[in-house]
C-alpha positions as CSV (number, residue, x, y, z in Angstrom):
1,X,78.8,92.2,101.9
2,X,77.3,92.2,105.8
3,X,78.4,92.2,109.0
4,X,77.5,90.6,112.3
5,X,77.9,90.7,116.1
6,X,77.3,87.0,117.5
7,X,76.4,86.6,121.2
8,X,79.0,86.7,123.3
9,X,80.8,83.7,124.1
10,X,81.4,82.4,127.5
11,X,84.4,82.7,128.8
12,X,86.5,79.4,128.5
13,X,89.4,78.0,126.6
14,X,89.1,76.7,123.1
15,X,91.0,75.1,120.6
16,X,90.3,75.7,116.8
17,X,90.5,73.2,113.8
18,X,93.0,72.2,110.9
19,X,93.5,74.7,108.6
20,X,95.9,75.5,105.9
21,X,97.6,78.2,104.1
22,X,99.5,79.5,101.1
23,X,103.4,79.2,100.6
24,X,105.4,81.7,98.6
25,X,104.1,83.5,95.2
26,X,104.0,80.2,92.8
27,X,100.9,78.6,95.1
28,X,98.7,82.0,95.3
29,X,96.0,80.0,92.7
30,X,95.6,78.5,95.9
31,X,93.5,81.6,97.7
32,X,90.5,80.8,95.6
33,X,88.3,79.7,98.6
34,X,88.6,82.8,99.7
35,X,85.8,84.1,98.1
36,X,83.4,82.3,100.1
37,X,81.8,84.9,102.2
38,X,81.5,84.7,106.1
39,X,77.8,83.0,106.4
40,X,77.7,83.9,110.4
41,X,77.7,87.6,108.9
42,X,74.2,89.4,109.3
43,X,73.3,92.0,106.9
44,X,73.7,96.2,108.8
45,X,73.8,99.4,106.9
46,X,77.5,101.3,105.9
47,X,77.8,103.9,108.2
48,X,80.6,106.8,107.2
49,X,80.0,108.4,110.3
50,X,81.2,112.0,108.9
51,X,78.5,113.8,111.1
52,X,80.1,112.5,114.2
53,X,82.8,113.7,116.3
54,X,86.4,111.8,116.7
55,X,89.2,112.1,118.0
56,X,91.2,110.3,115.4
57,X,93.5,113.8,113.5
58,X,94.8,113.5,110.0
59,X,98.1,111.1,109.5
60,X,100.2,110.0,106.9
61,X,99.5,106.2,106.2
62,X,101.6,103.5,104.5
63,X,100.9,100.6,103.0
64,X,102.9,97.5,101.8
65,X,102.2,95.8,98.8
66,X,102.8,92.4,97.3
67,X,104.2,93.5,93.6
68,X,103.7,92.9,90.4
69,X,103.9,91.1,88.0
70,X,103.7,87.7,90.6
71,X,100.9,86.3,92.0
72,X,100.9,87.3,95.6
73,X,101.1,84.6,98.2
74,X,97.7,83.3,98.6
75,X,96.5,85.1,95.8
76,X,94.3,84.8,92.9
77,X,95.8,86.6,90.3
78,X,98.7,88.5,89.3
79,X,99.0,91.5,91.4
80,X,99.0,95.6,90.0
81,X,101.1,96.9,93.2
82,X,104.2,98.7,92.3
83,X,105.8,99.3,95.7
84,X,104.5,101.4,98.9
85,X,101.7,103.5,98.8
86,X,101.4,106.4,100.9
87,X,97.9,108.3,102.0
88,X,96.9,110.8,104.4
89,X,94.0,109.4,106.5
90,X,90.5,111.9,106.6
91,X,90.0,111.9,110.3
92,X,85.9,112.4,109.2
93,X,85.8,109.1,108.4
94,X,89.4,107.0,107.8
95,X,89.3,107.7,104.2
96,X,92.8,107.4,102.5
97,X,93.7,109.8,99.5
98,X,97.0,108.6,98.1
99,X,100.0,110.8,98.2
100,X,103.0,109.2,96.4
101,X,103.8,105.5,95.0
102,X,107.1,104.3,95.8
103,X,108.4,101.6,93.7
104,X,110.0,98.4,95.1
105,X,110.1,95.3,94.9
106,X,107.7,93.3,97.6
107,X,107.6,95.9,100.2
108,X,104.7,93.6,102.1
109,X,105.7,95.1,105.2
110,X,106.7,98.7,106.6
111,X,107.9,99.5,110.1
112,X,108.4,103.5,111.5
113,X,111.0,104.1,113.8
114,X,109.7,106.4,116.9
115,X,110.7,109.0,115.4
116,X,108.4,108.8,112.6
117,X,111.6,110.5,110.6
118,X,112.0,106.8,108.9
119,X,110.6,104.3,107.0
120,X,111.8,100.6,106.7
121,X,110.7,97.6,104.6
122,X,111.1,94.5,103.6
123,X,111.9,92.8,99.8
124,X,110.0,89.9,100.3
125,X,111.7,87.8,97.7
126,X,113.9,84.8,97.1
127,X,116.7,86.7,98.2
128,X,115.3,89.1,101.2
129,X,116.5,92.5,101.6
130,X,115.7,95.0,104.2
131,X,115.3,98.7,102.9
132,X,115.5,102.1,104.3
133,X,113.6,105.2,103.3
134,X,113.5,109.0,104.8
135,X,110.3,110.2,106.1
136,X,109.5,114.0,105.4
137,X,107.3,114.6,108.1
138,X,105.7,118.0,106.4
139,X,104.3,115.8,103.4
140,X,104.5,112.3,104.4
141,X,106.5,111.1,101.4
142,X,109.7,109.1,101.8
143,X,112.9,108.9,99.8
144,X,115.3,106.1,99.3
145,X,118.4,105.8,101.0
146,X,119.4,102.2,101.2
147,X,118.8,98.6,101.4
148,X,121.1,95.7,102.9
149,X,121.0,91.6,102.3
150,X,118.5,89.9,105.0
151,X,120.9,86.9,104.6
152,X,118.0,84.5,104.1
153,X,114.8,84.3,102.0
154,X,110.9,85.5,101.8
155,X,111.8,88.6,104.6
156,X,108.7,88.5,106.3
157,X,108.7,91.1,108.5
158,X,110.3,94.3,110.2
159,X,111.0,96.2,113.5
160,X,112.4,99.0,114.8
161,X,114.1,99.0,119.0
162,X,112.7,101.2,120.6
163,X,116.1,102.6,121.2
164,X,115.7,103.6,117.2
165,X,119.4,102.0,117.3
166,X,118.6,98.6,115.7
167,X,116.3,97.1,113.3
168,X,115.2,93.5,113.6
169,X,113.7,91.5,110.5
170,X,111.8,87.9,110.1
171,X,113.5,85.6,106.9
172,X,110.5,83.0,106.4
173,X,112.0,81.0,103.9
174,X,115.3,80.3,106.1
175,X,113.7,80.7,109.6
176,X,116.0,83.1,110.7
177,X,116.1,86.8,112.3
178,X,118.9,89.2,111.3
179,X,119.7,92.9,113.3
180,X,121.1,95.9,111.7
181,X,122.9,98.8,113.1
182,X,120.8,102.4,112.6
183,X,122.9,104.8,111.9
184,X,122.7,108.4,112.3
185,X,121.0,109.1,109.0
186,X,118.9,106.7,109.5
187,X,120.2,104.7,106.7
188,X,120.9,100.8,107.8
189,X,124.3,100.1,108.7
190,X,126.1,96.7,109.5
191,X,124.1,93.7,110.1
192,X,125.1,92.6,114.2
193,X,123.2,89.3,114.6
194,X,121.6,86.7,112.6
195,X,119.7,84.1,114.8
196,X,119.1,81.3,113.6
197,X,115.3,79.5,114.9
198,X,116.0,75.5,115.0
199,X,112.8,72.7,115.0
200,X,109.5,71.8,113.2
201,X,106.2,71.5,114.1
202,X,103.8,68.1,114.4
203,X,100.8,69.8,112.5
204,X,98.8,68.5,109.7
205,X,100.8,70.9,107.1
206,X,104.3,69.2,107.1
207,X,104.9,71.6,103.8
208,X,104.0,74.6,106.5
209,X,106.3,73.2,109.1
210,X,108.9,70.8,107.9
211,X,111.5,73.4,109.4
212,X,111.5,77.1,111.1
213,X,109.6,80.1,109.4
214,X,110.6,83.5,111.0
215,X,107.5,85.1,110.6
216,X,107.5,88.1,113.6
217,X,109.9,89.8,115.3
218,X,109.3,92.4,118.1
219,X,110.2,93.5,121.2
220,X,108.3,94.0,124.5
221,X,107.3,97.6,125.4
222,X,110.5,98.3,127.5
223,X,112.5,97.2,124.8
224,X,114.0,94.8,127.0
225,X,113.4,91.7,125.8
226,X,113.2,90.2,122.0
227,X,110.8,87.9,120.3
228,X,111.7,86.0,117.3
229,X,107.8,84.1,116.4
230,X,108.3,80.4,114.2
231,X,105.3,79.6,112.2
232,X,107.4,76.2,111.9
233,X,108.5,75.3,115.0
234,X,105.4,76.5,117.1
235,X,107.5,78.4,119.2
236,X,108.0,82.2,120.0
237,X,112.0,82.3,120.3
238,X,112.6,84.5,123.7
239,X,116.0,87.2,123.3
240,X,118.2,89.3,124.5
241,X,120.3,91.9,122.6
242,X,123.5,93.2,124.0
243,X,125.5,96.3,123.9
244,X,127.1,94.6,120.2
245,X,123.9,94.4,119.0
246,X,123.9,90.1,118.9
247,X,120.8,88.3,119.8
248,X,121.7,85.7,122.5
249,X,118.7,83.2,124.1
250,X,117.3,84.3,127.1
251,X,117.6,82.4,130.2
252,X,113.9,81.0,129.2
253,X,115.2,80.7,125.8
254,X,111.6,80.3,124.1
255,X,107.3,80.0,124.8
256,X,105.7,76.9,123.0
257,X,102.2,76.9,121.7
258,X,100.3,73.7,120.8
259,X,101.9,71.1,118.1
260,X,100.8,72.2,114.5
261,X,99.0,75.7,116.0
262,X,101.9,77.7,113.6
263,X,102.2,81.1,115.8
264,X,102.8,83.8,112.8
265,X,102.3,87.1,114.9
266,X,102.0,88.2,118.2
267,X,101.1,91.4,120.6
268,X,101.4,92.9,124.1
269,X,99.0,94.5,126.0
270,X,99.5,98.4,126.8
271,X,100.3,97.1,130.6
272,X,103.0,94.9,129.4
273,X,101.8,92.5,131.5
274,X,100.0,90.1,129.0
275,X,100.7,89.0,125.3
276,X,98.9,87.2,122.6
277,X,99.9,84.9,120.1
278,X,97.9,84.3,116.9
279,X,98.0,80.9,115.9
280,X,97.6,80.6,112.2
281,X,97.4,77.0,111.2
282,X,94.5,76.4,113.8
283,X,92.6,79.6,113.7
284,X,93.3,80.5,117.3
285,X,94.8,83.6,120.0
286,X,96.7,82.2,122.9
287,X,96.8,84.1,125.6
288,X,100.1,84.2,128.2
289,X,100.9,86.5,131.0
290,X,104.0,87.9,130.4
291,X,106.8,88.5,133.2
292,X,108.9,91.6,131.4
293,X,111.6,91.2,134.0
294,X,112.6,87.6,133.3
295,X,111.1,87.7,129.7
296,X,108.9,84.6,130.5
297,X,105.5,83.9,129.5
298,X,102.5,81.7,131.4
299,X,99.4,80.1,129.9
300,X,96.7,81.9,130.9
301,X,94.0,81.0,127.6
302,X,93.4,79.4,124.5
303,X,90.5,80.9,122.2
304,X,89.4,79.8,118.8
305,X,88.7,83.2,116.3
306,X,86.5,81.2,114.2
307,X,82.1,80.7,114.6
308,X,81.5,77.5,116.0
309,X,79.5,77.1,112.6
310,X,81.9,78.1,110.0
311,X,83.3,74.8,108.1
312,X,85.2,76.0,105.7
313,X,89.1,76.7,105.3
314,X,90.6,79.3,107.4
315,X,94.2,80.8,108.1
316,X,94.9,84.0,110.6
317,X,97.0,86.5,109.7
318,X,97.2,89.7,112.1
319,X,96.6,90.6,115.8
320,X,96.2,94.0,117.5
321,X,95.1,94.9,120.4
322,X,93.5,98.3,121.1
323,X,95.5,101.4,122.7
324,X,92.6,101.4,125.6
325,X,93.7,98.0,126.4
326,X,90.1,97.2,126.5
327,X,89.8,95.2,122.8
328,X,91.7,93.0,120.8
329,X,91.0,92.0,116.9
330,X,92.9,88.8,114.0
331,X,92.0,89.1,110.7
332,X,90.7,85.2,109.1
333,X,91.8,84.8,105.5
334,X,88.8,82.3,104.4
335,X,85.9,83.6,106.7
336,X,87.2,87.3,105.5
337,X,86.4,88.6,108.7
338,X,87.7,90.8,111.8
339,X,87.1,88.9,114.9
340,X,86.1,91.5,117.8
341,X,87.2,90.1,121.6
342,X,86.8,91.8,124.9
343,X,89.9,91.7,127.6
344,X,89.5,91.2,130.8
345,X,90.9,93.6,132.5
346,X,91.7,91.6,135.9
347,X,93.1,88.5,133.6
348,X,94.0,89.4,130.1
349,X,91.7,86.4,128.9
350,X,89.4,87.1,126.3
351,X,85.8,86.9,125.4
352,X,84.3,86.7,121.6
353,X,82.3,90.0,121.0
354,X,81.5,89.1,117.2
355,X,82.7,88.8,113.6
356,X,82.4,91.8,111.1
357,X,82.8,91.2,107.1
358,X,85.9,92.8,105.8
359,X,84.2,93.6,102.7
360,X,86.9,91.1,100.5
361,X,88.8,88.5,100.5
362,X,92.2,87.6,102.1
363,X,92.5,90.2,104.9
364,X,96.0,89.9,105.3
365,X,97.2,93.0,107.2
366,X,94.9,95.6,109.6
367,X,96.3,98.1,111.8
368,X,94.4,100.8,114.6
369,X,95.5,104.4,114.4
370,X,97.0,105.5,117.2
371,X,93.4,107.6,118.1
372,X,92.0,104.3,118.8
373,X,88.9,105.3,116.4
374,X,89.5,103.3,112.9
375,X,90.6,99.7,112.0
376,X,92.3,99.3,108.7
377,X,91.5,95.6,107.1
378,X,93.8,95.3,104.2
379,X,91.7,92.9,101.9
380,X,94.8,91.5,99.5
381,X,93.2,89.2,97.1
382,X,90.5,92.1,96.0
383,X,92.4,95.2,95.9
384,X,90.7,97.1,98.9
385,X,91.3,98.4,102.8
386,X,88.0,98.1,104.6
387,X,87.8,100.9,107.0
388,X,85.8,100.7,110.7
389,X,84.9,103.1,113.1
390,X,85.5,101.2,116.6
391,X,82.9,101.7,119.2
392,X,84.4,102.7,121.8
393,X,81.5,101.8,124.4
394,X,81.6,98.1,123.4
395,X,84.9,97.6,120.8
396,X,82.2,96.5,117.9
397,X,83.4,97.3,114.5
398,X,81.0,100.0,112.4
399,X,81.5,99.9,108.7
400,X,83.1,103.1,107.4
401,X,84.2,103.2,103.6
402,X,86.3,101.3,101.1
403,X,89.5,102.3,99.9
404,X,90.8,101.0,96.6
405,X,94.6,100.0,96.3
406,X,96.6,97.3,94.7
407,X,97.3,93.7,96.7
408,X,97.6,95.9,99.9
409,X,99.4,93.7,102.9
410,X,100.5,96.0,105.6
411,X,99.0,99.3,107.4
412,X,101.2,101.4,109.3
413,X,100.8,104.9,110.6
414,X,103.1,108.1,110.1
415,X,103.2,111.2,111.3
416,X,100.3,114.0,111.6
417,X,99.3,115.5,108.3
């Protein structure tokens, strides 16, 4: 597979097309389209880099999985996964060697309190559950210690406070966002809240938003402030959580994006100033500056993450921006590409650098190690994590190695090896 690095757009507002997307396990035969390969791609040599110095240092690395025996959402056959997969990262070259296999059921996505002494996931099935798991920080491997009712369905996704006092999960299925109580051991404890997102969208997809999908929650760095995203009611949900642990509206209770744009994940710049929402169901990043005291958000951009010549089907799926502040990157599930943008560092608004090839198909989760030096594209529908060395002089993506492991969904990074 190849990679490119288009010209550089100029800088303006854009809007992306219509897309669609897969919903729940029983549609993955849907995914099939995403084996067309990314024709704005442009042939370069794999580069593994090990001659060359980095400052990326060895870490523990876990990955969620979609399970077996179902077929994964948006997949194309049944998946092999057994639960999370834990590596330790070759700071050469971002290499993964696997360490342990934890089984569970649909642990699609981790979270690490600050800690890094604990591990949480979600079960997403019919009926979520959130799951806790102690970190051994000399070996990386985790161990079991409890798992609690999400009170809704298809949990989604997973947070730790800052505070390491609560954790925060999505429920996609029911389009609402529950918070636990940590306690002491790190085990979860009661649940304190369970907001519930109301509305639909006006997109193209009414099966996509005919109600509210909880698909993110997070906070802003300070901690201050709580964001509940809804894929199906094109909103990001703003909250506050008090001393009790409930999740009440803010005074500017919630950020609307475009009708039908279906906002699945979103992330703030290191200055805490700015944050981006990935619009899903349009193949688009909007761009707001971000008032931390009153937890408010402004328009500021609106950038398509798609080639202006790529016509086929297309869904987002992850957003990061880089610890310099100086890059942000989605993931495109039908293109099966990173897309590479610049940040201003006056505005926050963004400027296309390129595409790059993931190397598969369906690049559902990618992370950055905290070094700043690797991207991890977790390539679902083929069983692989692309790994890229990150120029650091321009934010382009340099192709590292491949790393083989079952329906992988979500990277997140542990402690130092």
């Amino acid at each position: 597979m190849a990679s490119s690095e288009n010209s550089r757009h100029d800088r303006k507002a854009q809007t992306g097309g219509f897309t669609r997307r897969e919903f729940l396990p029983f549609l993955g035969a849907a995914a099939a389209m995403a084996s067309i390969a990314p024709q704005a791609l442009a042939a370069t040599s794999s580069d593994r880099s090990k001659s060359k110095p980095s400052d990326a240092v060895a870490r523990f690395v876990y990955i969620g999985t979609y399970t077996a025996p179902d077929v994964p959402p948006g997949g194309t056959h049944p998946s092999t996964a057994v639960g999370i997969y834990v590596f330790r990262m070759d700071p050469s070259d971002g290499n993964l060697t696997q360490l342990q296999v934890v089984p569970a059921s649909n642990p699609s996505y981790v979270a690490i309190d600050p800690a890094q002494t604990h591990l949480y996931s979600v079960n997403e099935d019919m009926a979520g559950h959130v799951s806790a798991y102690a970190l051994n920080q000399g070996n990386g491997t985790l161990s079991f210690l409890n798992t609690a009712p999400a009170n809704g369905s298809f949990t989604t996704h997973i947070s730790v406070h800052p505070s390491s006092a609560y954790l925060f999960a999505a429920n996609y299925g029911t389009g609402n966002f529950p918070a636990y109580r940590i306690l002491a051991d790190g085990s979860i404890g009661p649940m304190t809240a369970l907001f519930q997102s109301v509305g639909n969208g006006t997109g193209p997809q009414p099966d996509r938003q005919e109600g509210p999908h909880a698909h993110q929650i997070l906070t802003d760095l300070g901690g201050g402030h709580v964001f509940g995203v809804d894929l199906g009611g094109d909103k990001v949900n703003a909250l506050n959580l008090d001393s009790a642990g409930v999740l009440n509206p803010n005074t500017v209770p919630f950020v609307p994006v475009a009708s039908g744009s279906g906002p699945r994940h979103m992330a703030f710049h290191p200055d805490g100033q700015h944050a981006y929402v990935l619009d899903e169901l349009v193949s688009s990043v909007t761009v707001f500056n971000y008032d931390a005291t009153r937890g408010a958000f402004i328009w500021a951009q609106t950038i398509r993450t798609l080639p202006d010549d790529f016509t086929g089907t297309n869904t987002t799926a992850e957003i990061r921006v880089h610890p310099s502040g100086r890059f942000l990157y989605n993931t495109n599930r039908g293109h099966n590409s990173v897309t590479m943008f610049e940040i201003d560092e006056d505005t926050g608004t963004l400027d296309v650098i390129g595409w790059e090839s993931t190397r598969g198909e369906w690049p559902r989760g990618m992370n950055i190690d905290p070094s700043g030096t690797f991207l991890y594209a977790a390539n679902q529908n083929t069983d692989s994590i692309a790994v890229f060395r990150i120029q650091p002089s321009n934010g382009k993506l340099r192709f590292s190695t491949l790393v083989h492991t079952p329906t992988p969904v979500d990277v997140e990074f542990g402690p130092v090896a």
